[in-house]
N, C-alpha and C positions, 0 to 999 in steps of 0.2 A: 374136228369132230366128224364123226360117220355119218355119213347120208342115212344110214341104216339107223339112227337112232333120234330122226326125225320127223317128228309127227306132223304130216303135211295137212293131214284132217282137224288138227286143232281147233276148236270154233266152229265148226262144220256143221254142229248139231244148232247153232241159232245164226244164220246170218245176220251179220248186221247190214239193216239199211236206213238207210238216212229218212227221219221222219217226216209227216208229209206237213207243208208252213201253216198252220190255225191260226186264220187274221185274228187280230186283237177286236174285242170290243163283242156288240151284240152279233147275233147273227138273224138281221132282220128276215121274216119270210110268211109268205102267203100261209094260208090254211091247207092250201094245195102241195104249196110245196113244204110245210111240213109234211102233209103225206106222204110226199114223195121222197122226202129222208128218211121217214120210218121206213118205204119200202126197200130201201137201199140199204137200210144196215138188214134187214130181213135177208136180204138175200144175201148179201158179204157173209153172213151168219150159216148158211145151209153151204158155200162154197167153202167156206173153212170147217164145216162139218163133212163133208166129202172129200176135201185133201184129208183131213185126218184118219179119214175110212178108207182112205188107199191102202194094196196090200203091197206096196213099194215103193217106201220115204223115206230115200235116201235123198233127193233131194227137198230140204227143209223152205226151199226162197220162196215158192207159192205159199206154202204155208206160215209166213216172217209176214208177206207181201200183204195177205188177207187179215192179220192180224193189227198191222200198221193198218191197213186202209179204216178199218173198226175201231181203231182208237181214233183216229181222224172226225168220222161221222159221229162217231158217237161226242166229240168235242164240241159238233158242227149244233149236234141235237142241243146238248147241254148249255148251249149260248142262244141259241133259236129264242126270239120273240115273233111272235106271229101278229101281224098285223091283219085285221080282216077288213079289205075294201067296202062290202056289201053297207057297213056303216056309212062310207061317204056320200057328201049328198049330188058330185056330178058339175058341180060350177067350177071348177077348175080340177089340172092336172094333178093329181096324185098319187102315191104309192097305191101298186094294187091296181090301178084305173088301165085299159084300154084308151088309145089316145088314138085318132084318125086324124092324119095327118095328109098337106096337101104341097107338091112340088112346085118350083115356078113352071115344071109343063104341064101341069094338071095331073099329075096319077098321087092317088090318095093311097097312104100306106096305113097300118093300122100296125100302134105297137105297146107291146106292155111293161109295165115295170114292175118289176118283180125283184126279188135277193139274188144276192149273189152266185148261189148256187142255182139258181131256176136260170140263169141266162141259159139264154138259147136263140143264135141269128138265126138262123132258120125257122125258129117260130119265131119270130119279130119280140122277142122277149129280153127285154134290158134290165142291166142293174143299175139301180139308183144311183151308182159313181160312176156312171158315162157319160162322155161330152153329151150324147145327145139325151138323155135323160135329164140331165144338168138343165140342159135348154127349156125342155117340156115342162119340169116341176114346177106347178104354180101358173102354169098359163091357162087362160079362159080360151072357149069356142071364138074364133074369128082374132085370138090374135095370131102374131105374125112373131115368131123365134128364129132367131140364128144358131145354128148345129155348123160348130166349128169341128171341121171333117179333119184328118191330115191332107186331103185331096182339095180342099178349100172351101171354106165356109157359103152353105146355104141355106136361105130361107124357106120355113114350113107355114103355113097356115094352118092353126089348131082348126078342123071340120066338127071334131066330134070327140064326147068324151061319154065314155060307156063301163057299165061295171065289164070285165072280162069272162069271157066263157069257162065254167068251175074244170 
């Protein structure tokens, strides 16, 4: 057959890309960070509203790309149960809670636990399925946890447990 009578652009008009993985089950998360997925489908929303007001879309992949990420969140919304800390009463470690923690050198770190989606190492912000969250869940002020690192396990002394800053 001819080269000539082959349509290279076939499917051109929808890329396909491979969907993005929606863990099974709830999608636990603060009152915060629900907000913080509503803001995020908000915005995925005005960014596939401006690929589509381009006046040259010939290429479709941002715009496949943004509509996948929107089914995504909007998956993330649709499972979201919000857990609200401010209930807790603070005698032990729990979802939502701010935990101050203390090294055997003495530097106190302070971390929170939050959904899946809120992690953030940088803010000291954990998801409830990390070793070191594992360790914290359920410990009182002045006990002593073991946070099995890959780097090798060490103990924290719980200092402090505090609702977290909204």
């Amino acid at each position: 057959m001819s080269r000539a009578f082959v349509n290279e652009d076939a499917g051109a008009d929808r890329p396909d890309l491979p969907e993005l993985p929606v863990p099974p089950g709830p999608n636990i998360v603060t009152p915060r960070g629900l907000a913080a997925l509503h803001a995020q489908i908000a915005r995925r929303q005005l960014d596939l509203a401006a690929l589509k007001d381009r006046p040259d879309r010939l290429d479709k992949l941002p715009e496949a790309a943004a509509e996948r990420d929107l089914r995504w969140l909007e998956a993330r919304l649709k499972a979201a149960v919000v857990i609200d800390p401010a209930g807790h009463d603070l005698s032990e470690v729990a979802f939502g809670l701010a935990v101050t923690v203390s090294d055997p050198d003495g530097r106190e770190t302070t971390y929170e636990i939050v959904g899946e989606d809120e992690a953030d190492a940088t803010r000291h912000r954990i998801a409830p399925n990390s070793p070191l969250a594992r360790a914290l869940l359920g410990a009182q002020v002045g006990d002593v946890v073991t946070w099995k690192r890959p780097s090798g396990p060490i103990d924290l002394e719980i200092v402090r447990i505090a609702h977290a800053d909204p």
